[in-house]
C-alpha positions in Angstrom: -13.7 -3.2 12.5 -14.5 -3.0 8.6 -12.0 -5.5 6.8 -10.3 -4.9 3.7 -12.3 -6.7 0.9 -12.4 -7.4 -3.1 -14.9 -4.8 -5.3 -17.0 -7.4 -6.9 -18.0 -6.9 -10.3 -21.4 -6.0 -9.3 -20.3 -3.6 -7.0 -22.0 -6.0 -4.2 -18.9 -5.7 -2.0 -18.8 -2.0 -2.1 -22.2 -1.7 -1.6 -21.9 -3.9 1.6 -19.2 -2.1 3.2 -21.0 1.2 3.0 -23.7 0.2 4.1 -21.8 -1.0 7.4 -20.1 1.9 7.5 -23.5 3.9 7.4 -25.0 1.9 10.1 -22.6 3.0 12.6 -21.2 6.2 11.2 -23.6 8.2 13.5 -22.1 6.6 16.5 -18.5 8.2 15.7 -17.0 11.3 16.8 -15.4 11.9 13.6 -16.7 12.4 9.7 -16.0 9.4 7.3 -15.6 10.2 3.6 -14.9 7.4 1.3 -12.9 8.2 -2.1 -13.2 6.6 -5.3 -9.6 6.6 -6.3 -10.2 5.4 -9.6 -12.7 8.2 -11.0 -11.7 10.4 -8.5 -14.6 11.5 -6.8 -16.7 11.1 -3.7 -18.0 7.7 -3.1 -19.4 8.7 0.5 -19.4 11.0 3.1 -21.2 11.6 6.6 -24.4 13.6 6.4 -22.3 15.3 9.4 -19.4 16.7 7.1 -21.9 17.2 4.3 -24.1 19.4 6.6 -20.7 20.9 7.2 -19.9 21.9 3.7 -23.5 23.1 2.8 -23.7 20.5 0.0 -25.3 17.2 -1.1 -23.4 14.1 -1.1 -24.7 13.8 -5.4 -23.3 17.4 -5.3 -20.0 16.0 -4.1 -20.1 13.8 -6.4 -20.7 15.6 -9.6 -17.6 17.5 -8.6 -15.4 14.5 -8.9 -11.8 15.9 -8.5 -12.9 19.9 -8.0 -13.6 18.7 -4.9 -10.2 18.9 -3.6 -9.4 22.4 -5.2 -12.7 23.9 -3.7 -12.8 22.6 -0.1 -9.0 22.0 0.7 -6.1 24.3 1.1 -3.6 23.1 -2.2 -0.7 24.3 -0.4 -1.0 21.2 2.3 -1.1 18.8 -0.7 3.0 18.8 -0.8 3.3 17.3 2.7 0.9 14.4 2.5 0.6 13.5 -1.4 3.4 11.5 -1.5 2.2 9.4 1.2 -0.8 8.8 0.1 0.6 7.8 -3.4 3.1 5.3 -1.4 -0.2 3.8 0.7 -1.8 3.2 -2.7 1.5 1.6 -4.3 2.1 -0.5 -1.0 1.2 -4.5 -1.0 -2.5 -4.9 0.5 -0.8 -6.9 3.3 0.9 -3.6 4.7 -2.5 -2.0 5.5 -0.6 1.1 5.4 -2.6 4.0 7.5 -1.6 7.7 6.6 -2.0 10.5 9.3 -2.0 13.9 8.0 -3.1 17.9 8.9 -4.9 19.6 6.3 -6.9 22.7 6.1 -10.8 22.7 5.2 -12.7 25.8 3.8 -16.3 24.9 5.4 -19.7 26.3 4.8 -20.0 27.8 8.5 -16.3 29.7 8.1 -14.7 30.8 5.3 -11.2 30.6 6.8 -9.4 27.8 7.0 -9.7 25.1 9.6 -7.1 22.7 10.8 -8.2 19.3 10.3 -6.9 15.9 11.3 -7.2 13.6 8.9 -6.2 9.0 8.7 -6.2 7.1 5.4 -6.3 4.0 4.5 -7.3 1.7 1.6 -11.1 1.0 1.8 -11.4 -1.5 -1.3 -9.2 -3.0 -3.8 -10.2 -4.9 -7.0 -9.5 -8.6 -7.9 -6.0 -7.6 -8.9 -5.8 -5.7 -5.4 -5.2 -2.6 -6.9 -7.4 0.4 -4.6 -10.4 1.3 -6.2 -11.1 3.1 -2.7 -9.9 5.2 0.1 -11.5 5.7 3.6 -10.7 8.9 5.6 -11.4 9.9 8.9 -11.9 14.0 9.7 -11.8 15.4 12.9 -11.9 19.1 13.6 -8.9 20.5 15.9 -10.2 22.3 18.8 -8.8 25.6 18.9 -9.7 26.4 22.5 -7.3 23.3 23.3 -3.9 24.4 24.5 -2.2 21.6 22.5 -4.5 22.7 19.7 -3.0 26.3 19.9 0.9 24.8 19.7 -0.1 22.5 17.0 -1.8 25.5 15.3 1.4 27.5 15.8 3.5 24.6 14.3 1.2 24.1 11.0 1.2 28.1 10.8 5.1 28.0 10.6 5.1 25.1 8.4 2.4 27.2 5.8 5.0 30.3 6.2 8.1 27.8 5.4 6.5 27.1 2.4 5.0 30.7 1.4 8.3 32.0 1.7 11.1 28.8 0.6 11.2 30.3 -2.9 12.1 33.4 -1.5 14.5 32.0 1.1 15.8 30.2 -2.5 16.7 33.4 -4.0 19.1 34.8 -1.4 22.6 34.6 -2.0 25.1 33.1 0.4 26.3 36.7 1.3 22.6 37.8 1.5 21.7 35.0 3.9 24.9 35.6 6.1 23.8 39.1 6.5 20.6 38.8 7.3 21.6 36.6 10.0 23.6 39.2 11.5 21.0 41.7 10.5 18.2 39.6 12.9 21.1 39.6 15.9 20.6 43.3 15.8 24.0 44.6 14.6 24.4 47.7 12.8 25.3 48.5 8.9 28.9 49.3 10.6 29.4 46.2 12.8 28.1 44.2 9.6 30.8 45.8 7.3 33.8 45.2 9.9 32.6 41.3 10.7 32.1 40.5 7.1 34.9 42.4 5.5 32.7 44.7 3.4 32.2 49.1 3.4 29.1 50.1 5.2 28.1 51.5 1.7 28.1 47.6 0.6 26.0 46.3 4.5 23.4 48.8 4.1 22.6 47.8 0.6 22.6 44.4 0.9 20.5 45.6 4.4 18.1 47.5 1.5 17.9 44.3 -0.9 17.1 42.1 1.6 14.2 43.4 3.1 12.7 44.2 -0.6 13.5 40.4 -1.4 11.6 38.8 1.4 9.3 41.9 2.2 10.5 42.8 5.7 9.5 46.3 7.0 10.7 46.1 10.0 13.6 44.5 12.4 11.4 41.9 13.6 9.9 40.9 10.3 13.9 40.2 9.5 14.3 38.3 12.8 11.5 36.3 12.3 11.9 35.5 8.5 15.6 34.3 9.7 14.5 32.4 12.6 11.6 30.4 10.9 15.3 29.5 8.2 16.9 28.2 11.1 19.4 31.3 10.3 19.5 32.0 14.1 
């Protein structure tokens, strides 16, 4: 196991460390990328994940903090951000690992793939403040049947957060009848339940599917179940 150690001002100790890391990086059945947090760029990654991405680890590196915006889906960054901020603020003596999913755009598909990915501080200065971050990436198998449930939950979780602004906008009144509108009653058994004409159920029926962009009675079940409406 590689230890935590000090960034020497030479840069002897990061130096060591990757060199370490290099010598038995081939051996692992995951890709290693090592993140200067301080300049924000790549410090290191396997020739694996590099071959991967179609690009040069100097490439990488020339792209300091583009990187993130050109190989990494920015709408996973609100889930695992604010742990990775709380690793990097945590005492050294924690040794504070972060687990998160995040989707890659990679050279051999252009749609995004679900990616496992553990954190943890790599190398801290003499103050032991991280200067870097070590990562390790593993691919999630899709032809695995927990792979499919997980894929199912992180595709959820993506709709969830396409659509909370949305949810947002709906009134009370709006979200109680689209509950009743995804139990499959009627513009008349909507009016008599919630005290309103049938004029009134069928356009807040109308509103609501222009609001969240339903076109049919399952997209109006579904967008209430994924709200926990049903």
């Amino acid at each position: 196991m590689i230890e935590h150690a000090a960034f020497n001002n030479d840069g002897s100790g990061l130096e060591e460390k990757l060199n370490a890391l290099k010598a038995m990086d081939q051996d692992l059945p995951v890709v290693v990328i090592v993140m200067n947090v301080v300049k924000s760029y790549v410090e290191y990654m396997s020739p694996r994940g590099c071959q991967e991405l179609d690009i040069t680890l100097e490439a990488l590196r020339e792209m300091g903090a583009g990187y993130y915006d050109t190989f990494f889906n920015p709408h996973d960054v609100a889930d695992y951000l604010p742990k990775l901020i709380k690793m990097l603020d945590a005492p050294a003596a924690e040794n504070m690992t972060v687990t998160f999913f995040q989707q890659v755009r990679t050279a051999a598909s252009r749609d995004w793939v679900w990616h496992l990915g553990s954190t943890r501080v790599f190398m801290r200065d003499a103050n032991g403040m991280p200067t870097h971050v070590v990562t390790c990436v593993i691919p999630i198998d899709p032809l695995h049947h927990v792979t499919r449930k997980v894929n199912r939950l992180l595709d959820e979780n993506n709709f969830l957060r396409r659509n909370q602004h949305i949810f947002a906008s709906l009134t009370k009144r709006e979200k109680e009848i689209l509950r009743l509108l995804a139990l499959g009653l009627s513009a008349v058994e909507i009016a008599e339940k919630s005290g309103i004409s049938e004029k009134t159920a069928v356009t807040h029926r109308r509103n609501i599917k222009a609001k969240i962009g339903a076109q049919s009675s399952y997209d109006l079940t579904s967008f209430a179940q994924a709200f926990d409406l049903i």
